[in-house]
C-alpha positions in Angstrom: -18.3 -139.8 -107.4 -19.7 -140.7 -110.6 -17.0 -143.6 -110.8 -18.5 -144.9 -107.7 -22.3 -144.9 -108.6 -21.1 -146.7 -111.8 -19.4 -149.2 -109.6 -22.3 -149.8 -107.8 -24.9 -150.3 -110.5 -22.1 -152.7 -111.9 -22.0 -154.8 -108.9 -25.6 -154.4 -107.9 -27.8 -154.4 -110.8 -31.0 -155.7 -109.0 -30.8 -152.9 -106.5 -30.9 -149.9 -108.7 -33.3 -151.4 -111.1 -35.7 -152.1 -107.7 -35.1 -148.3 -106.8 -36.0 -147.1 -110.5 -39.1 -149.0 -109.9 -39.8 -147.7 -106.7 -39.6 -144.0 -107.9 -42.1 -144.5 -111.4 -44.5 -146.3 -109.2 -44.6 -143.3 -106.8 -45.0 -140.7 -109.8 -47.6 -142.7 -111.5 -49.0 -142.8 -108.2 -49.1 -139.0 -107.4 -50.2 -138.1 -111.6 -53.2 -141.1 -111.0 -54.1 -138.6 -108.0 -53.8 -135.1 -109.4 -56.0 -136.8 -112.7 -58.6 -137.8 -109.7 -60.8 -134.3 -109.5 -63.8 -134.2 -107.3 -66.6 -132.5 -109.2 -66.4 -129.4 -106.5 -62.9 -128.6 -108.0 -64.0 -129.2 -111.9 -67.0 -126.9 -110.7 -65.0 -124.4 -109.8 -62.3 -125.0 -112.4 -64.8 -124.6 -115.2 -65.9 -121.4 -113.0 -62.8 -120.1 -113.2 -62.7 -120.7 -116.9 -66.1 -119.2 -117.9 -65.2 -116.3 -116.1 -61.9 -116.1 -118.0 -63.4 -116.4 -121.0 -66.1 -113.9 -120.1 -62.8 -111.0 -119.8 -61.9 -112.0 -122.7 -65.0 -111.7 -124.4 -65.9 -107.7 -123.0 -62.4 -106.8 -123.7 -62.8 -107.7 -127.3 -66.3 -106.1 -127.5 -65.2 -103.1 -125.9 -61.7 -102.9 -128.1 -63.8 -103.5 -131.2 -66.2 -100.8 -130.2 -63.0 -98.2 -129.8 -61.8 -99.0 -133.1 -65.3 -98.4 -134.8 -65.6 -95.0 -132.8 -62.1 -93.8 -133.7 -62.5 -95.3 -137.4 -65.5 -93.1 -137.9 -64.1 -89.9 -136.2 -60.7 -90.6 -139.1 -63.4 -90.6 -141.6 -65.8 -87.2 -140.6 -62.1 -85.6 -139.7 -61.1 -86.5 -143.7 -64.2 -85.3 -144.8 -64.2 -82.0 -143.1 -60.3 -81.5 -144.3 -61.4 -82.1 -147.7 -64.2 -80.2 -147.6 -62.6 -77.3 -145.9 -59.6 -77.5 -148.5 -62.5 -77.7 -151.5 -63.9 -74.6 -149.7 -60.3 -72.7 -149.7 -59.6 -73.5 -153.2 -62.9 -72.3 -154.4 -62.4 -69.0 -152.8 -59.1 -68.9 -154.7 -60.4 -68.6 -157.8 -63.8 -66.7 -157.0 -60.8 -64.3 -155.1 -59.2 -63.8 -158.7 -62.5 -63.3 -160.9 -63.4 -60.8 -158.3 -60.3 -58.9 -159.0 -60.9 -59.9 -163.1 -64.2 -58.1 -162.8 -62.8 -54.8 -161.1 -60.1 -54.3 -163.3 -62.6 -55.2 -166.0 -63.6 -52.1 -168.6 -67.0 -51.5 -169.0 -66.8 -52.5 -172.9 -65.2 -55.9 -172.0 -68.0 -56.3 -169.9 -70.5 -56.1 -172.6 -68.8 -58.9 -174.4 -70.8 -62.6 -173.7 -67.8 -64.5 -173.1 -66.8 -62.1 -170.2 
């Protein structure tokens, strides 16, 4: 088949180049109308867009908004954990001069440094 259309365009050369013509003017004829827009349909193209672009915008506002919300809950949640682990270290050692103090004789206790 492919022999044959070769055969053709050998023999005819005038005919094929007239239908290669024929089919580029018929695109350039439907691209010249789909690039004609009534200003109804950019209206409402531009519409569409705005509103688009509107989504977009509130969905990064309100994303942006999470992260600040979670950021600040890490943060008091790493404050309270260090705090808390301050706190449970200080009792530690408040914990073991407690017991320094009981097992303490009353002349140690006299001394300054104790």
């Amino acid at each position: 088949m492919r022999q044959k259309r070769h055969k053709d365009i050998k023999m005819n050369p005038q005919q094929e180049k007239s239908k290669v013509e024929t089919a580029v003017s018929e695109t350039e004829a439907t691209a010249s109308q789909a690039d004609v827009k009534t200003p109804e349909a950019e209206i409402s193209r531009l519409e569409e867009e705005v509103t688009e672009l509107s989504d977009k915008y509130l969905r990064a506002m309100a994303e942006f908004e999470n992260y600040r919300r979670r950021t600040i809950a890490e943060k008091s949640d790493w404050i309270r954990t260090a705090t808390q682990k301050l706190a449970l270290d200080i009792c530690d050692v408040v914990d073991n001069f407690e017991r320094a103090f009981v097992n303490a004789k009353q002349e140690d206790l006299d001394n300054p440094f104790v």
